[in-house]
Structures are given as structure tokens and as C-alpha cells.
C-alpha atoms as one frame of an Amber mdcrd trajectory, in Angstrom:
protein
 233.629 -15.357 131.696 230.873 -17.791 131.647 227.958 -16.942 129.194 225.419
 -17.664 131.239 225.266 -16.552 135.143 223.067 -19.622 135.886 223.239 -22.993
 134.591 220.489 -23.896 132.280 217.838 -26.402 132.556 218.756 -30.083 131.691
 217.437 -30.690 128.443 218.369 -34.384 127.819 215.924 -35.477 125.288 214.664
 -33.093 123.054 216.907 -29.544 122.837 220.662 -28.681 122.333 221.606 -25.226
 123.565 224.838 -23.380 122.622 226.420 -19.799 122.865 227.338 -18.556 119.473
 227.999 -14.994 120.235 228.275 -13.145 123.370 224.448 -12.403 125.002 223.151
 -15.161 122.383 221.515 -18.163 123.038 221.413 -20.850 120.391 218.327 -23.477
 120.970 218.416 -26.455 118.521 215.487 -29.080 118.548 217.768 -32.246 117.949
 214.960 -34.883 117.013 216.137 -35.262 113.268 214.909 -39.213 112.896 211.132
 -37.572 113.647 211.590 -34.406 111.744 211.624 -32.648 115.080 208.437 -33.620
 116.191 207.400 -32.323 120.013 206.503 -34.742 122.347 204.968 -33.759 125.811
 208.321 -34.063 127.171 209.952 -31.888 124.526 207.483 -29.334 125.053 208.313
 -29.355 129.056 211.767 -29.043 128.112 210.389 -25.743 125.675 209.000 -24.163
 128.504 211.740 -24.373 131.263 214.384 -23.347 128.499 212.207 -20.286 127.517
 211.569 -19.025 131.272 215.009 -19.706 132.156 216.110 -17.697 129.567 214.115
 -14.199 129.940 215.683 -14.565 133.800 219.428 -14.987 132.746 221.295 -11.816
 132.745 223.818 -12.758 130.301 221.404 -13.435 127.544 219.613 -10.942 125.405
 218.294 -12.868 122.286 217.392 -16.026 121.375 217.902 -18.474 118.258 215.634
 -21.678 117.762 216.729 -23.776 114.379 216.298 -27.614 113.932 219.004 -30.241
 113.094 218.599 -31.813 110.269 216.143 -31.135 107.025 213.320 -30.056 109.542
 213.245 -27.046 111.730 210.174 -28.677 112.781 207.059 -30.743 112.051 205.210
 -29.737 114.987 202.939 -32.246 117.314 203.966 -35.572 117.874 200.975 -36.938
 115.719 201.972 -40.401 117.288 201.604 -39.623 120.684 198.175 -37.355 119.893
 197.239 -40.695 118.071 198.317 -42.563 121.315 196.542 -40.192 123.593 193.620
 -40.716 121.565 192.824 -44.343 122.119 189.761 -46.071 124.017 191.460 -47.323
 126.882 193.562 -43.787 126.849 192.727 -41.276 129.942 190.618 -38.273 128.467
 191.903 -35.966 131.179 196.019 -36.564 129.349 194.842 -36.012 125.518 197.687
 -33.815 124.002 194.550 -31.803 122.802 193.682 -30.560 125.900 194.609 -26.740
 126.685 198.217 -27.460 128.107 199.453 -26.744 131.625 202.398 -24.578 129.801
 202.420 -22.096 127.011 204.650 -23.043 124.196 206.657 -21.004 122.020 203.975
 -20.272 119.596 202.239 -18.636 122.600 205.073 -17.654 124.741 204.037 -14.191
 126.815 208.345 -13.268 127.203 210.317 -10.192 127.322 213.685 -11.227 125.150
 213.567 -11.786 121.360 213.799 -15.015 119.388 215.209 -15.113 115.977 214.049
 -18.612 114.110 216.945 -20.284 111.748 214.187 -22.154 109.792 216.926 -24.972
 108.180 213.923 -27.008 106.258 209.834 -27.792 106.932 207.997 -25.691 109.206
 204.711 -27.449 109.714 201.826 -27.057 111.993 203.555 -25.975 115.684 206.770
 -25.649 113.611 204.812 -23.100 111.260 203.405 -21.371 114.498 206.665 -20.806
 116.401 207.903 -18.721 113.366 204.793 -16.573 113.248 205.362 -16.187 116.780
 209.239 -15.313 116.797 210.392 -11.800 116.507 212.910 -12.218 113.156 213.007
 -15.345 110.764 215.749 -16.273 108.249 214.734 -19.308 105.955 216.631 -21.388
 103.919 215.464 -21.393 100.336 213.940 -24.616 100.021 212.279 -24.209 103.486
 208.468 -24.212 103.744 205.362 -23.324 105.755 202.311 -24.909 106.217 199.092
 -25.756 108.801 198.197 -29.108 107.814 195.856 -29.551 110.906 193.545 -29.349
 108.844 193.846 -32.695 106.938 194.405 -34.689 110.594 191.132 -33.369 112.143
 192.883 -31.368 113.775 192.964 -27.250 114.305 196.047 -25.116 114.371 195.315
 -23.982 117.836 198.872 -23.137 119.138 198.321 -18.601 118.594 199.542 -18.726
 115.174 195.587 -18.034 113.562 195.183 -14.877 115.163 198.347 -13.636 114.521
 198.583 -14.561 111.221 195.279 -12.418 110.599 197.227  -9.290 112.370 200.862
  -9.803 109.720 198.978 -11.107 106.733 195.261 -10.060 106.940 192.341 -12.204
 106.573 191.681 -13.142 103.229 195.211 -14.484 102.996 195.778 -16.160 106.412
 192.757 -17.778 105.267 193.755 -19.016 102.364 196.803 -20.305 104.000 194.695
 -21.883 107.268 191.672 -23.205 105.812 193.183 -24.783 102.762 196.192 -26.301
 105.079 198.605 -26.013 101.943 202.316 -25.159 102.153 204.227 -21.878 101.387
 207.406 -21.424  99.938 210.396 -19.486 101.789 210.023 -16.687  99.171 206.136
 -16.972  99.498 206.536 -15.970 103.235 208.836 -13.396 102.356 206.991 -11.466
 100.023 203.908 -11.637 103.039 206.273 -10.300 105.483 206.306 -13.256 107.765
 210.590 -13.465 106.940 213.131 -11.373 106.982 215.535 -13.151 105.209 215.846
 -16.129 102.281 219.307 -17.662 102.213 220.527 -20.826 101.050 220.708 -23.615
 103.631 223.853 -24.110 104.600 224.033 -19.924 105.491 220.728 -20.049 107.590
 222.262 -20.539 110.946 224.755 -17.976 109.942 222.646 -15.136 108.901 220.403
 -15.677 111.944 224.094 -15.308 113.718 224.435 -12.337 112.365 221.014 -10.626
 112.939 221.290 -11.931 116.769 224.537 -10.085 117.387 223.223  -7.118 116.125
 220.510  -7.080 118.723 222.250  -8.050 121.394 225.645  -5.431 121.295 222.451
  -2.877 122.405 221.182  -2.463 126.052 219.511  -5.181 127.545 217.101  -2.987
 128.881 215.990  -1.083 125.697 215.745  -4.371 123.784 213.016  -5.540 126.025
 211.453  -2.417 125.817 211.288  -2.257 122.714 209.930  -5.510 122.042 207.420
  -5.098 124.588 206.497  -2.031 122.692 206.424  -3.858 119.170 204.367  -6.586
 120.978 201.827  -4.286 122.723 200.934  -2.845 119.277 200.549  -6.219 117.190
 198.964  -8.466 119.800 196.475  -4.893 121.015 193.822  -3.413 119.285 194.567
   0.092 120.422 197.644   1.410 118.986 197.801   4.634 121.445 197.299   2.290
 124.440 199.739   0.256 123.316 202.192   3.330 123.649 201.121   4.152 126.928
 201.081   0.476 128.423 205.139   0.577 127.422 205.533   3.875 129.098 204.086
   2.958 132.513 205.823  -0.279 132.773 208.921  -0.674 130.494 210.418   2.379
 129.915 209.527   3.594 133.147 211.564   0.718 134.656 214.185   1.520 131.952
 214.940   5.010 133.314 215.557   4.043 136.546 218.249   1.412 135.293 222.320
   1.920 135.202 222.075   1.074 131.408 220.130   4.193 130.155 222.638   6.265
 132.389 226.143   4.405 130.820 224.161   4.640 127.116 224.299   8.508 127.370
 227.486   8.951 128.508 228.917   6.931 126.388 227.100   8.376 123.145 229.499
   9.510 120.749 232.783   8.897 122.961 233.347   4.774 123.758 231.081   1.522
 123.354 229.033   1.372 126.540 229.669  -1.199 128.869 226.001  -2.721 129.479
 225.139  -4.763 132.605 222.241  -7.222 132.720 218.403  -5.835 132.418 216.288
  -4.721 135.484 213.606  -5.260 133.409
């Protein structure tokens, strides 16, 4: 069988996709010579990989990693540079609030485990605070260096920071625009897992297939349940936004039906979400 029902986006200039496991998806930004820098175009390419994904039925999680000794540096500081100039149009600054979301902001259903390989800086750092599981290799680090360019880390990662690492320290982190070890995000929460480099992509492997051998349906409810309560104030509404829209749409599914009667007897036999 295929592992995807339909074909992906073209992504000829920026991303490398792959199947590692059954229901995974394996995204790797291939821009080593620029440490994985995102251009505009990369960043289109980001967006039409992300909604394609949450649509495929065959696919229930997500990996992003980087090739080379960068998951990524973030902006293309050359082309914000570029965009910059006198004789530049105002209206196409890569400053301006963009006509897509990227991953630091991405509003999806499915999970994405990051395979940080190396540097995670500025819109690098912000997809990991953004993605649902990290593994890090242990000379990987973190930082929002925006900072020191003029610049703002804009991209969702501020807020969110403030909800997984409180205020005092995402400010210490933000303000200050220094880097944090692997083992320094660890101990904050912000990864799961330090490894050495060469088991990163492995160990994200790993955690991926154990996601996605569950229902496709009850993994995007519960994410959108996880979600609700970090990115809401209200913790109770949180519960009851879930109930009216995810699991409601869960019970009506084949998936929560084949989960029961399978319980304790076979492995279920899952088909693609509804959800």
C-alpha cells in the first residue's frame, strides 16, 4: 500500500519528505549550505506541506528535523535585509504579518514531533516551542537572537513560552536573546528527550510510532484537548470546547466502535480520522 492516499505537494526547493514508519511523516528542511534558513519560498512550501498533511488519511504524526548541523536558523536574514532596501517595495517586507501561518503558529489537528539535529535559532527556536514532542541532540541549542538584529521574535513562540516556562524565565531567555543548551531546555520542560546526535532522528522515530499505532481519531482529540488548555485561559472551557467538537465527532466515527471491540482480544484495525 501506498503511505499516503494523495500525493504530496511538490516541494522542490526547500523540504524533503519521507515515510519512516507506517502513519508517519518525516519533513526534513534540506538547506544545509544556509543552516536551514527559510526563505519566502520555503515558508510557502511550509504551509502547503502542513495543510496537506492534517487532510491525508494515511498520516497521523508528523516529524520536522534539519539536514545537516542545523535543524534551523530561522529567517532568511538576507532576504529580510533584501526586502529592506530603499528602492525595495514596503508592501513585500518579510516583516509584514504573512499571508500564511507558519509552523510556529500553525492552528492543525495532527501532532509534530521536532528531531532538533543542531541550532535552533529564532523561527527554528519557535517551531520547537510550537511542536507537540521534541528530542534534541546533546550539543543542540536554543535561542531568540531577534533581539540583536532589530528584530522581534514575532513568529507565537513569546506567548507560549510564558504559558511552558513562566515569565520571569521566558524573559530571561527573550529579552536577553542568549542561547540554551539541550539539557537547559530539558530541565524547563520545553524537551522531552536529550540524545546524542546521531540517535536524534531515531528516538523521534520511535516516539512517532508510538503515537501513531493509536486511533487517528483519538489522537486529534486529544491534542485538540492538550491545545485548548495551553493556548486558553479557562481550563474548564477548554474541556468543554473538546467535548462539543472533537469527541463529539469522535463518537460518531467507526474507530471508537473497532477500539472497543477490539479491547483486550486483537490490535484494532483503524481507518483514517473523520475528524
Amino acid at each position: 500500500m501506498a503511505p499516503t492516499e494523495t500525493p504530496p505537494p511538490p516541494t522542490p526547493t526547500f523540504l524533503r519528505l519521507s515515510y519512516p514508519a507506517p502513519r508517519v511523516l518525516l519533513v526534513r528542511m534540506d538547506r544545509p549550505e544556509d543552516l536551514n534558513a527559510m526563505s519566502t519560498t520555503a515558508q510557502r512550501e511550509m504551509d502547503a506541506v502542513w495543510k496537506w498533511f492534517d487532510l491525508e488519511p494515511r498520516l497521523s504524526v508528523a516529524i520536522i528535523t534539519g539536514t545537516g548541523r542545523a535543524f534551523s536558523a530561522g529567517a532568511d536574514l538576507k532576504e529580510w535585509n533584501d526586502s529592506m532596501s530603499d528602492d525595495a517595495d514596503p508592501k513585500n517586507r518579510m516583516g509584514n504579518a504573512p499571508a500564511l501561518k507558519p509552523l510556529s503558529r500553525r492552528l492543525g489537528k495532527k501532532p509534530v514531533i521536532a528531531a532538533v539535529n543542531g541550532l535552533a535559532m529564532g523561527g527554528g527556536c519557535e517551531f520547537v516551542v510550537k511542536c507537540d514532542l521534541v528530542v534534541a541532540a546533546e550539543d543542540a541549542y536554543f535561542g531568540l537572537p531577534e533581539v540583536k538584529r532589530g528584530i522581534a521574535a514575532i513568529g507565537g513562540a513569546l506567548p507560549r513560552l510564558i504559558r511552558s516556562i513562566g515569565l520571569q524565565r521566558a524573559s530571561e531567555f527573550a529579552l536577553a536573546g542568549r542561547n540554551a543548551t539541550a539539557q537547559e531546555m530539558f530541565q524547563w520542560g520545553i524537551v522531552n528527550k536529550v540524545v546524542p546526535r546521531e540517535k536524534v532522528l531515531e528516538e523521534a522515530v520511535k516516539y512517532a510510532e508510538l503515537v501513531a499505532k493509536n486511533s487517528p481519531d483519538a489522537i486529534i482529540c486529544t491534542r485538540a484537548g492538550l491545545r485548548q488548555g495551553w493556548e486558553t485561559a479557562s481550563v474548564e472551557r477548554a474541556v468543554e470546547w473538546t467535548l462539543e467538537k472533537e469527541f463529539a465527532e469522535l463518537q460518531r466515527g467507526d474507530n471508537i466502535v473497532e477500539g472497543l471491540k477490539a479491547f483486550a482480544k486483537r490490535e484494532p484495525r483503524w481507518k483514517g480520522s473523520r475528524l
